[in-house]
C-alpha positions as CSV (number, residue, x, y, z in Angstrom):
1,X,6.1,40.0,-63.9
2,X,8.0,39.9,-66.8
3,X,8.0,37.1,-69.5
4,X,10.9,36.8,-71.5
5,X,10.4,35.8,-75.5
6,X,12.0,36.2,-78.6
7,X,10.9,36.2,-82.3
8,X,13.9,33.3,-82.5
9,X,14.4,29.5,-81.8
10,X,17.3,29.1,-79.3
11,X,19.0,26.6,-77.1
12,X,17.6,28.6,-74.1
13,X,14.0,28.9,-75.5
14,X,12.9,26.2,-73.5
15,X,14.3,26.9,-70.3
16,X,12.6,30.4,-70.5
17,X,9.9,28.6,-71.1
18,X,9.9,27.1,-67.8
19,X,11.1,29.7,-66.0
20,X,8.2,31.9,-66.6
21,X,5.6,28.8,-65.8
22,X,7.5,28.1,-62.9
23,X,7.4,31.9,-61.4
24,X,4.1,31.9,-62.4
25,X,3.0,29.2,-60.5
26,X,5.0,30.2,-57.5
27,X,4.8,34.3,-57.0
28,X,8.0,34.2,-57.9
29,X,10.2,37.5,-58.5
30,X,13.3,36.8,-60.2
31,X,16.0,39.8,-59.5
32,X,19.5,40.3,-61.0
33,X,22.6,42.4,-60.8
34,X,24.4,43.7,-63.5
35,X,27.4,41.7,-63.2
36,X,25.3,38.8,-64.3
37,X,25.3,36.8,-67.4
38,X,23.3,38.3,-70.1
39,X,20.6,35.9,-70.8
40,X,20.3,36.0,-66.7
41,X,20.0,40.0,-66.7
42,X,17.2,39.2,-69.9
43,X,14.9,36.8,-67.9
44,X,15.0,38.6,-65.0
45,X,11.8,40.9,-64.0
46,X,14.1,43.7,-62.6
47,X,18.1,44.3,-62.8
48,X,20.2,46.5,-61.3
49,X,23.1,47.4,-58.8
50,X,22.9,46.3,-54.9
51,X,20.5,49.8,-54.2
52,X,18.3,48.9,-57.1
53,X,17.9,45.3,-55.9
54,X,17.8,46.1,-51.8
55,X,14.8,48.8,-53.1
56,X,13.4,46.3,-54.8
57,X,13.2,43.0,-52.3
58,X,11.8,45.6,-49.8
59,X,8.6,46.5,-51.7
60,X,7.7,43.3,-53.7
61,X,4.6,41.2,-53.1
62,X,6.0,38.3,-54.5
63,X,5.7,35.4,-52.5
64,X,9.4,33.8,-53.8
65,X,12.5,36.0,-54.0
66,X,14.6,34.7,-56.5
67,X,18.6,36.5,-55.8
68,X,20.6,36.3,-59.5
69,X,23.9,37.8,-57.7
70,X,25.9,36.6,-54.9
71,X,25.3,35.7,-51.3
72,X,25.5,38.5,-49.8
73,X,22.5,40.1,-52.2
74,X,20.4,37.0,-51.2
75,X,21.3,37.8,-47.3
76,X,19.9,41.2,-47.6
77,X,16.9,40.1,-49.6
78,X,16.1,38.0,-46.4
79,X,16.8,40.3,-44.0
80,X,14.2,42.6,-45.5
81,X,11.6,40.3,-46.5
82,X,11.4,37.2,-43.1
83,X,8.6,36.1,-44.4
84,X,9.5,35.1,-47.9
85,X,11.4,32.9,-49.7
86,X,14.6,33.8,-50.5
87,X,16.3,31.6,-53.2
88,X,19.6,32.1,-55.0
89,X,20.7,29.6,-58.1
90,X,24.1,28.8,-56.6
91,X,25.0,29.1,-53.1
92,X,29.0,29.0,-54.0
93,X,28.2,32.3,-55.1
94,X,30.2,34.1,-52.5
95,X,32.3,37.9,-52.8
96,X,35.6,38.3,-52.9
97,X,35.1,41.4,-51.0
98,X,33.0,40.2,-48.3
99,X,35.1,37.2,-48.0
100,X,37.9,39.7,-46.7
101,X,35.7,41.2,-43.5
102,X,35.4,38.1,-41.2
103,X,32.4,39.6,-38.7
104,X,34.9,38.0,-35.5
105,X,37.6,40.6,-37.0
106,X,35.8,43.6,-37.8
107,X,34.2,43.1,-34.1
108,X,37.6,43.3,-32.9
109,X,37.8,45.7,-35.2
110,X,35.3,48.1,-33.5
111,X,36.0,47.2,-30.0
112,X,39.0,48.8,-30.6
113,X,37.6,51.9,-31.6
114,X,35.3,52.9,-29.3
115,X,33.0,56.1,-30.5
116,X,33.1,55.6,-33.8
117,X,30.0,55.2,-35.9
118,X,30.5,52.2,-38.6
119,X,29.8,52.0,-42.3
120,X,29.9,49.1,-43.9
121,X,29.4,48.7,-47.3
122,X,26.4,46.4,-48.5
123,X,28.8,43.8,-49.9
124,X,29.6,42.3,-46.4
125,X,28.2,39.1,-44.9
126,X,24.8,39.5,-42.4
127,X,27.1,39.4,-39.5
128,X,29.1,42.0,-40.4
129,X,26.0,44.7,-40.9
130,X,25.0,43.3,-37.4
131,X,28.0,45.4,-36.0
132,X,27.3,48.2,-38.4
133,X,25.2,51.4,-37.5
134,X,24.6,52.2,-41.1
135,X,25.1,50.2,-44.8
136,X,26.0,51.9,-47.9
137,X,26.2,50.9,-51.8
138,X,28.5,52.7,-54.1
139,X,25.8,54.2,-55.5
140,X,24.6,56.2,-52.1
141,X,28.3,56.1,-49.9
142,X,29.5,60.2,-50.6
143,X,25.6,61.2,-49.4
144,X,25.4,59.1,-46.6
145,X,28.6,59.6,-45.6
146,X,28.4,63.6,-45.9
147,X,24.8,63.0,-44.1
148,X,27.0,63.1,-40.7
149,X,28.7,66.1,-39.2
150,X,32.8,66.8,-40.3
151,X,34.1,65.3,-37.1
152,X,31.9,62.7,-36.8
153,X,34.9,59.5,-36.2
154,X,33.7,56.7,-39.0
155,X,34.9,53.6,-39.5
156,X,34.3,52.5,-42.8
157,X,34.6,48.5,-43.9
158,X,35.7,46.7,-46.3
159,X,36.5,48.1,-49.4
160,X,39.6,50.7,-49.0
161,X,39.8,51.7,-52.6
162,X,35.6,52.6,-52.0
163,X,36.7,54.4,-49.0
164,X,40.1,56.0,-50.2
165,X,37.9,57.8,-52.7
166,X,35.0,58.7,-50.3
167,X,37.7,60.1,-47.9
168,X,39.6,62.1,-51.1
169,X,36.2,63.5,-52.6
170,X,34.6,64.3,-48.9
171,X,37.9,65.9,-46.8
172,X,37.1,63.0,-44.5
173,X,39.5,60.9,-42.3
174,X,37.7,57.5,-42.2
175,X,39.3,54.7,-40.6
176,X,39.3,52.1,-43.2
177,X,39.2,48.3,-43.0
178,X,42.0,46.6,-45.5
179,X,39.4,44.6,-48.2
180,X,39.0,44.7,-51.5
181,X,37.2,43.6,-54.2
182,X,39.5,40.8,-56.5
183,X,37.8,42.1,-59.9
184,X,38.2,45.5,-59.1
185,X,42.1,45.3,-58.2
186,X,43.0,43.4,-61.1
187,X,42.7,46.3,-63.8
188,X,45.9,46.9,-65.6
189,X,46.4,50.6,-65.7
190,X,48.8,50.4,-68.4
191,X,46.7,48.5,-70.6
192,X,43.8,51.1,-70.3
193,X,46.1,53.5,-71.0
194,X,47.0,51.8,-74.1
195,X,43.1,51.5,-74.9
196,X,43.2,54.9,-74.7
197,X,45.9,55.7,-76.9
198,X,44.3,53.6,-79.5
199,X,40.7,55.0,-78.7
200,X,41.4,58.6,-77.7
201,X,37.7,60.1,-78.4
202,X,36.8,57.6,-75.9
203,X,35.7,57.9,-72.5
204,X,37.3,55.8,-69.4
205,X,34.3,54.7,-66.9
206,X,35.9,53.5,-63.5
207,X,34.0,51.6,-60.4
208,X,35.3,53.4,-57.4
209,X,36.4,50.0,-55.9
210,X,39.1,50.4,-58.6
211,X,42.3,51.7,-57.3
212,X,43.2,55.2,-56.9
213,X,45.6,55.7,-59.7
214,X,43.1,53.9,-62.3
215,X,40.4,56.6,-60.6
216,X,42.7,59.7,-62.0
217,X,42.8,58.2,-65.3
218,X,38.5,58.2,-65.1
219,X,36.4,60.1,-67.0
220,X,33.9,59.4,-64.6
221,X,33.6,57.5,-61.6
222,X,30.4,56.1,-60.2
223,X,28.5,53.0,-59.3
224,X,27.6,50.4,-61.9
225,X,23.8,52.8,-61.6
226,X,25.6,56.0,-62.2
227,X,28.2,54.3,-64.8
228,X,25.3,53.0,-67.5
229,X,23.2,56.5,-66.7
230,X,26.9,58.6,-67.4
231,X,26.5,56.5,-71.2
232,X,23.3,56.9,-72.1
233,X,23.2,60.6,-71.6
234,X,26.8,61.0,-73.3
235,X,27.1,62.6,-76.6
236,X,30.5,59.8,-76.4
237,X,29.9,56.8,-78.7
238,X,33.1,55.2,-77.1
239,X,33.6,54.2,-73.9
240,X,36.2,52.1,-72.0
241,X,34.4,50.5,-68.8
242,X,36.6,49.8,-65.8
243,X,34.0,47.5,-64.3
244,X,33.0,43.7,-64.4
245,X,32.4,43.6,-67.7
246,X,28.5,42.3,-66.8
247,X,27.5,45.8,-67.2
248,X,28.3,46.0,-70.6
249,X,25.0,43.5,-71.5
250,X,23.0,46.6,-70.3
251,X,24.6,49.5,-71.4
252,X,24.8,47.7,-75.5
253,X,21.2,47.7,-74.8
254,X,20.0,50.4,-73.8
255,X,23.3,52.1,-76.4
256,X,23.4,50.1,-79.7
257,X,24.7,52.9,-81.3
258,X,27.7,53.4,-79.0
259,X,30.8,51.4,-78.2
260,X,31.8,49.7,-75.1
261,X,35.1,48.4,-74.6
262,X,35.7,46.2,-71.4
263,X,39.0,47.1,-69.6
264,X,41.5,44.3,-69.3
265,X,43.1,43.0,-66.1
266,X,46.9,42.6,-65.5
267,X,46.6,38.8,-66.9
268,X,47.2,39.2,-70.6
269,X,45.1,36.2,-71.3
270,X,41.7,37.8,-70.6
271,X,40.5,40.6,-72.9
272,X,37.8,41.4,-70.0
273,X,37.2,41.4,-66.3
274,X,34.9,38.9,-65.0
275,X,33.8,37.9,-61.4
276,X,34.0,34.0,-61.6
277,X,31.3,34.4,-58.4
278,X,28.9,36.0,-60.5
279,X,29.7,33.9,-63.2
280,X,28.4,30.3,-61.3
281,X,24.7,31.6,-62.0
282,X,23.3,30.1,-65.0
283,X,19.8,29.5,-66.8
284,X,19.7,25.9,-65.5
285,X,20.4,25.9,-61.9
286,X,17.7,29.2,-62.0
287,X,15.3,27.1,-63.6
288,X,16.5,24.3,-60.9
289,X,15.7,26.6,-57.6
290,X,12.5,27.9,-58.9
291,X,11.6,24.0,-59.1
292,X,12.9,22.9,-56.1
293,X,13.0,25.9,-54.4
294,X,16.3,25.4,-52.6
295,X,19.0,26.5,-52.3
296,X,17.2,29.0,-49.8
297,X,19.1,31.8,-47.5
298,X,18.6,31.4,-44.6
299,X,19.7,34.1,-41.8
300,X,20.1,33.8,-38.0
301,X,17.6,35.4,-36.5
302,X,19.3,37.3,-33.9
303,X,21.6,38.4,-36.4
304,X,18.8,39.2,-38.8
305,X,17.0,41.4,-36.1
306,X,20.6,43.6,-35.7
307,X,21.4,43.7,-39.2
308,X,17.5,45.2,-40.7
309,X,18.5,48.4,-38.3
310,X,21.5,49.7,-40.9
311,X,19.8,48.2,-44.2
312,X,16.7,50.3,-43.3
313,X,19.0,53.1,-42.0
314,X,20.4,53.3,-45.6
315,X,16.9,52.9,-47.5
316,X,15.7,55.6,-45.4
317,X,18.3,57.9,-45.8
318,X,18.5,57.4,-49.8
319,X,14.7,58.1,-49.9
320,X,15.1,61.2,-48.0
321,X,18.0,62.4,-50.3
322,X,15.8,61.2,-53.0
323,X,13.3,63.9,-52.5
């Protein structure tokens, strides 16, 4: 487990402080996604993207999943692991994305289209991966997707802008469900370009949830995973990141010697991009659900038993490309 501590005093020193007795005492694993505050990402004992974390909840022994990310993440966590406790700090934490896939419409959805295998990316609600044959991240969608003969018919939900550029980089036809991610869309292309006028030797790192005419303008494109490797191997020491600006917590980290730049969005007021979901996580109500362990997810279990089929599909198939 990991125990956070620093050779300073802090306002947060003493809520680390009971953090780490609290998932002591309880088996506790405390997990976070990059688009989390820092000092969340910084107490956690592992961070990463949705792959990362899904990997992750699978194999620990911990008795207590703690979920520092949105629902959806906690959903999955649960899915994987019946058996344990899954808490998350704030159950408002929802997804902007997910909240545009209603599982009643995307049944519809694929009633309609009979013979067609369904991908769904991970950010969707439980009862939408009940429907789904196989779940994808951002950092695994091109392999899985290519994992499946040319003509194979594949409907892929929710994210278009995800699946616009898995269709333009595979030579596939996907049938795409109409969602999108709020952060994502909100990039102002002409204010990157501007960044980039005023930062030429810099590089321009794009989520592929962005929209396709930010994509062109990417240096490289890749999951938050691929984004933070693509900077740390870089001889760049400037980069502007087209991304929740999260992500940039871990890249200054692991790249003090390198500058990262947070795109803006089209509302001139905000100098970064932040996902005011991911943002309702804090120190306090961690240290609250570790204490009172609630809130908990909890997951139909019918709809549990249909969803673990494509969430193991996907870890299966990533280990096997892994190899």
């Amino acid at each position: 487990m990991n125990v956070c501590t620093s050779s300073k005093s802090t306002p947060n020193d003493a809520l680390i402080e009971e953090i780490n007795l609290l998932r002591r005492k309880k088996n506790a694993v405390i997990l976070a996604h990059y688009y989390q505050r820092g000092e969340l990402q910084d107490v956690a004992d592992y961070v990463g993207d949705s792959l990362a974390l899904a990997q992750w909840a699978a194999k620990t022994d911990a008795d207590v999943i703690v979920m520092c990310g949105v629902h959806f993440m906690g959903e999955t966590a649960k899915i994987l692991c019946p058996d344990k406790k899954v808490l998350v700090p704030d159950m408002e934490a929802g997804c902007s994305l997910a909240d545009s896939c209603r599982a009643d419409e995307f049944a519809r959805f694929v009633e309609a289209h009979p013979g067609y295998t369904v991908i769904s990316y991970v950010n969707t609600s439980a009862a939408v991966k009940a429907y789904t044959d196989v779940v994808v991240t951002s950092t695994n969608a091109r392999q899985i997707v290519e994992s499946f003969p040319k003509d194979e018919k594949i409907i892929f939900g929710p994210d278009r802008n995800l699946g616009n550029y898995i269709n333009s980089i595979t030579g596939r036809e996907m049938l795409l469900w109409n969602g999108a991610c709020h952060v994502h869309e909100q990039f102002s292309v002409a204010k990157i370009m501007e960044l980039k006028k005023q930062y030429p030797d810099a590089d321009v790192l794009a989520h592929p949830e962005c929209k396709a005419v930010l994509l062109k303008l990417a240096d490289k494109v890749g999951s938050t995973a691929a984004l933070l490797k693509h900077a740390v191997k870089s001889d760049k020491k400037r980069f502007i990141v087209a991304t929740e600006s999260g992500i940039l917590h871990e890249m200054q980290k692991q790249c003090p010697d390198k500058e990262f730049i947070p795109a803006p969005p089209e509302d001139s007021t905000c100098a970064c991009n932040e996902c005011n979901y991911m943002r309702l996580n804090t120190l306090e109500k961690l240290r609250d659900c570790l204490r009172d362990e609630t809130p908990e997810i909890i997951v139909d279990k019918n709809i549990a038993e249909k969803a673990i089929r494509p969430i193991q599909r996907m870890l299966d198939i990533s280990n096997l490309l892994s190899l």
